[in-house]
N, C-alpha and C positions, 0 to 999 in steps of 0.2 A: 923173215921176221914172223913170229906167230901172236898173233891177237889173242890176250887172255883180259876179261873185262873191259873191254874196250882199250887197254893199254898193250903197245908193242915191246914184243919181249925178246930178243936178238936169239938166231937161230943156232948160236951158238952155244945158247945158255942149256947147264946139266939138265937130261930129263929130272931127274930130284928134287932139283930146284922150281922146276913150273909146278909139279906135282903139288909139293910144299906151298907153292905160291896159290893154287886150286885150293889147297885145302884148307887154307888161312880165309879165302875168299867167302868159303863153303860155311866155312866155323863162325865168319863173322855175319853171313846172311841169315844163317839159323838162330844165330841170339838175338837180330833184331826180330826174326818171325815171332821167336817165343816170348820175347820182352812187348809184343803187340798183344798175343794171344795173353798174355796174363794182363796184362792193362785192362783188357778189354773187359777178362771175367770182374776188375775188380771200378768197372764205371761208375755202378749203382753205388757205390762206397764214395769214391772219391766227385763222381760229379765230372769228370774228364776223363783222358787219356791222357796217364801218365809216366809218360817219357820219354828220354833226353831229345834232348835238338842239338845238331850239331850248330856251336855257336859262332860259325864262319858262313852261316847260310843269309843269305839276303831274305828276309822274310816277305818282305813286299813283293820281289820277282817270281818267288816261287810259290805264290798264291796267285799273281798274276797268270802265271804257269798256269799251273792247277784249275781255272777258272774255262781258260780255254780246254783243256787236255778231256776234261769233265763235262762242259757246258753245263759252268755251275755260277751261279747268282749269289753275292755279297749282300744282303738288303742289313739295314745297320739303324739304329735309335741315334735319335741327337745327343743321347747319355751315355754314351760308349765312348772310352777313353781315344785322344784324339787318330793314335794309330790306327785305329780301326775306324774312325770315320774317315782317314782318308784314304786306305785301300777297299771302302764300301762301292759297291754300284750303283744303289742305292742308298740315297741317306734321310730321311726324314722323320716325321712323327706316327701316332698306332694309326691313322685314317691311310696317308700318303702309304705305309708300309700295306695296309692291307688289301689295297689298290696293285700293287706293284705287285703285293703278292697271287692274288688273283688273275692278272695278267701274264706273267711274266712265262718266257718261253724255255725258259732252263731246263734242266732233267735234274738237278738240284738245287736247293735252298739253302743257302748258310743266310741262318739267321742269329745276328749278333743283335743282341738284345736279351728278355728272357721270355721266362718258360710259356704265359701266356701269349705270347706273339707268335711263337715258334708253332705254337699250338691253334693260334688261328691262321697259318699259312698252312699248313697239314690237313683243317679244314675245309679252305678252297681249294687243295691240289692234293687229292686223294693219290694221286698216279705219281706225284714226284717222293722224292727222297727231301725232307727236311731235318737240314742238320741243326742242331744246339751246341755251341763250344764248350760250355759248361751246363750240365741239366741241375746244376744246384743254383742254377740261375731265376730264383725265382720274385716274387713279388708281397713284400707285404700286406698292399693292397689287397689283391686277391687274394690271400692268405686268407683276410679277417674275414670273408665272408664262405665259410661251409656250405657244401651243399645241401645238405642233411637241414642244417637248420635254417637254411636261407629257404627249402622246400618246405618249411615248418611256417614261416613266417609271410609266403607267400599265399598259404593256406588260411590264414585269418583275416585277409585281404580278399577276400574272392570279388572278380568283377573287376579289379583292376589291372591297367596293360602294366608290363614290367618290362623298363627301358635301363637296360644293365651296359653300364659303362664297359667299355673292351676292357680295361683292365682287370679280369675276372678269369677264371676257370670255365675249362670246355665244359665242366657241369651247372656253371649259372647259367652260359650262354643256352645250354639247350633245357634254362629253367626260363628262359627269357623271352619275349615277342619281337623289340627291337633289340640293338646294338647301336651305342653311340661313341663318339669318343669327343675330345675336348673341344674339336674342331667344327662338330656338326651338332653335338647335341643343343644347342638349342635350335634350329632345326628341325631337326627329331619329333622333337618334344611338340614344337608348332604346328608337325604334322598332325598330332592326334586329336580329334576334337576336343572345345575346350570343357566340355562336362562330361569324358571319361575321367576317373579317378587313375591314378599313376602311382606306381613303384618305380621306386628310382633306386640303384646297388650300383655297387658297394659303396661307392664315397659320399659320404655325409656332408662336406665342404661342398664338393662340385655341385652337388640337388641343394645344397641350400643356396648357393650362389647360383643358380639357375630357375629358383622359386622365385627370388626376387627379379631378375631378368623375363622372366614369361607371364608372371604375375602367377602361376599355378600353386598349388601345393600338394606338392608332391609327397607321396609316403616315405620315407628313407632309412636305408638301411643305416646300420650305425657302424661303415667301414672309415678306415681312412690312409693316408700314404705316409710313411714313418717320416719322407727326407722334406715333404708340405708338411707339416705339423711340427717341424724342428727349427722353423724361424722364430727369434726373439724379438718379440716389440720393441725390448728396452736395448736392445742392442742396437737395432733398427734404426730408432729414433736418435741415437744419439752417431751412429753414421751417417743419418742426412743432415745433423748437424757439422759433421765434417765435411761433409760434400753437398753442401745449401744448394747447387745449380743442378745436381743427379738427378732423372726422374727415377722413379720409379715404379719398374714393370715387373708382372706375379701371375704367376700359373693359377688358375683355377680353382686347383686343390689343396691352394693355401686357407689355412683358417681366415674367419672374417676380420680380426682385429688388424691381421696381415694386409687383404684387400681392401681395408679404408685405407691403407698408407698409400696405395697405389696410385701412379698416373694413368697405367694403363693396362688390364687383365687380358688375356688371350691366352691360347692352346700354346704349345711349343713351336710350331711353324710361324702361330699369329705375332709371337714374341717376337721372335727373328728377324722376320719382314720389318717389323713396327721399330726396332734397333735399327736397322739397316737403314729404313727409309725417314726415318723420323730428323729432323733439324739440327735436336741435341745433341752434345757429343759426350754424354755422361750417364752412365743408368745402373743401378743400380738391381741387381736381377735377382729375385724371388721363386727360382726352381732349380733345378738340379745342377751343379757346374758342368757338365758336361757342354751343354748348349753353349758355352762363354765361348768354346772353340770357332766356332761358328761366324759365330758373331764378329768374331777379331779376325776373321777372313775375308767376311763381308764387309768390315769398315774397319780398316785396320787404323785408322785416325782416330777413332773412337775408344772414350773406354768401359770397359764392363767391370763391376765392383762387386762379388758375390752376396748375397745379403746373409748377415751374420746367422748360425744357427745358434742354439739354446745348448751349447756343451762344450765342452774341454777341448775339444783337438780345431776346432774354428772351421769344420768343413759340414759340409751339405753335400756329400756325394752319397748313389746311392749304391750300398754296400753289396746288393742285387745285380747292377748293372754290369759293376767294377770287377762283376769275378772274372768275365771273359776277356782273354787277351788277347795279342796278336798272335804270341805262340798256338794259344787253345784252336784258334780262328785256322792255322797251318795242320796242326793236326788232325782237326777234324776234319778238312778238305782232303787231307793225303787218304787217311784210313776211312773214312765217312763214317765215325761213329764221335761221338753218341749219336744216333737217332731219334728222332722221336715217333712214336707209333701211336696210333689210337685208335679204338676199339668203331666200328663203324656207324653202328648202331647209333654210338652215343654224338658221331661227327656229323652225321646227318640234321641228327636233332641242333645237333649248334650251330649247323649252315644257313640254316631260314631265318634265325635273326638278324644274323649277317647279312647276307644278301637283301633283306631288307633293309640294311640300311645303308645300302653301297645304293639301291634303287632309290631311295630317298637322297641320299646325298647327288647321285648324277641328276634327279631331277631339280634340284635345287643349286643345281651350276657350281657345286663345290670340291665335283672332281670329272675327269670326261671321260 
């Protein structure tokens, strides 16, 4: 028998015929090579690498695969469609992620979520390879806030520390002194004495909900989260009229008219917990659907009820989040691209707020 592609081919078959079978093999390795090489030239275009999957592949296994073969790391958002939070290694929100990301002993990064997370893991691990499933994965939040002009604005402020939500670009962070995210920043914020004056970016809901929790007042930029700013009061109100016994629980970054309906406000981790551990068995939930997954795994007795947005299709997902799949998540593990890279210069300067605030958060018992 002779071995051609790991398949056995009886010794009696025509030389012509292996040949032919060689060079069927040859033709069809060469079109995947080039169908990679042309993908790849055209990422910046589309955001991924685009193409085909054989659709008889177990995708779970052979990320599974890929994960040892690479000694490569999953880390994932609670808003990532449920496939990928449960072939994640990791799963949590921007604190726990950046944590995980800073630690973590892989030789690569798949970070499912988007471009700023991606982008503060490439921060603390200059020496690994950080992948993006989709680099058109980005954030409206950190959209609204420019560097350019966010550096304009901080400039009429002088004397004041500037505590920039993670939700932001590697160019606020190293416009920034700390780094917070929904989980610590009031914390943060409690570290700083209380007659320094404060910049608070990008989100305008979270500092204002945070001014009235610290008593401070904070300067604030005027960003905010397209998928927080898309709950309707009057929807709202007339589904807790349907469901009189639901509480309800709301992120942060929801408008205020949002957080007076609320039973209970918290981070995405503090959400979770607070569903899972809480008595009720009804809530009614104020961020992103993605985290519903979660939640119906952690208390599958329970129910979670999306809180209505303010538009036509009845969903609150975020259209950012949603671009990466389980395919993108296979592809960029095989090939490792997209990548993301970043200029050093500019990663240095966005490490020190960070790190400041991973040193604030361990001393305040909120991660070990």
């Amino acid at each position: 028998m002779h071995v051609v592609d790991k398949k056995l081919i009886p010794i009696s078959t025509p030389v012509i015929v292996i040949v032919d079978y060689i060079n069927n093999i040859l033709l069809k390795n060469t079109t995947v090579i080039m169908n990679i090489f042309d993908a790849s030239k055209k990422i910046n275009d589309f955001g991924f690498l685009d193409v085909d999957i054989d659709v008889s592949l177990d995708l779970f296994h052979e990320i599974e695969k890929l994960k040892k073969e690479k000694n490569a790391v999953v880390l994932a958002h609670y808003y990532q469609e449920a496939d990928i939070q449960d072939v994640a290694d990791y799963l949590g929100d921007s604190l726990g992620l950046a944590q995980q990301a800073a630690t973590t002993d892989a030789d690569i990064i798949v970070f499912a979520g988007v471009h700023f997370m991606a982008e503060t893991a490439k921060i603390l691990n200059p020496s690994k390879k950080v992948l993006l499933p989709d680099l058109k994965a980005g954030c409206s939040l950190a959209d609204s806030a420019p560097a350019d002009l966010f550096k304009a604005f901080k400039d009429k402020h002088p004397g004041h520390v500037v505590i920039s939500y993670i939700n932001c670009t590697a160019e606020i962070k190293a416009l920034s002194d700390i780094i917070c995210t929904s989980s610590n920043a009031q914390k943060i914020i409690e570290s700083v004495p209380a007659d320094q004056p404060i910049i608070f970016a990008p989100d305008k809901n979270l500092g204002a909900y945070l001014n009235k929790k610290t008593g401070r007042n904070m300067v604030l930029w005027n960003g905010s989260c397209m998928v927080h700013e898309i709950f309707s009061l009057e929807k709202l109100t007339r589904l807790k009229m349907r469901h009189p016994h639901a509480k309800v629980i709301a992120h942060p970054e929801c408008e205020e008219i949002i957080l007076k309906e609320a039973d209970f406000i918290g981070s995405t981790t503090q959400l979770l917990k607070y569903a899972i551990k809480d008595d009720n068995t009804e809530y009614i939930v104020a961020t992103e659907t993605g985290i519903i997954h979660q939640m119906q795994k952690g208390a599958p007795n329970k129910t979670f009820i999306p809180a209505p947005p303010d538009n036509n299709c009845a969903c609150n997902d975020c259209p950012h989040m949603k671009l990466n799949t389980l395919e993108k998540v296979y592809l960029c593990m095989k090939y490792e691209q997209p990548e993301l890279v970043m200029d050093e210069t500019l990663r240095i300067k966005a490490l020190k707020p960070i790190q400041r605030m991973l040193d604030i958060s361990r001393a305040a018992g909120l991660i070990g």
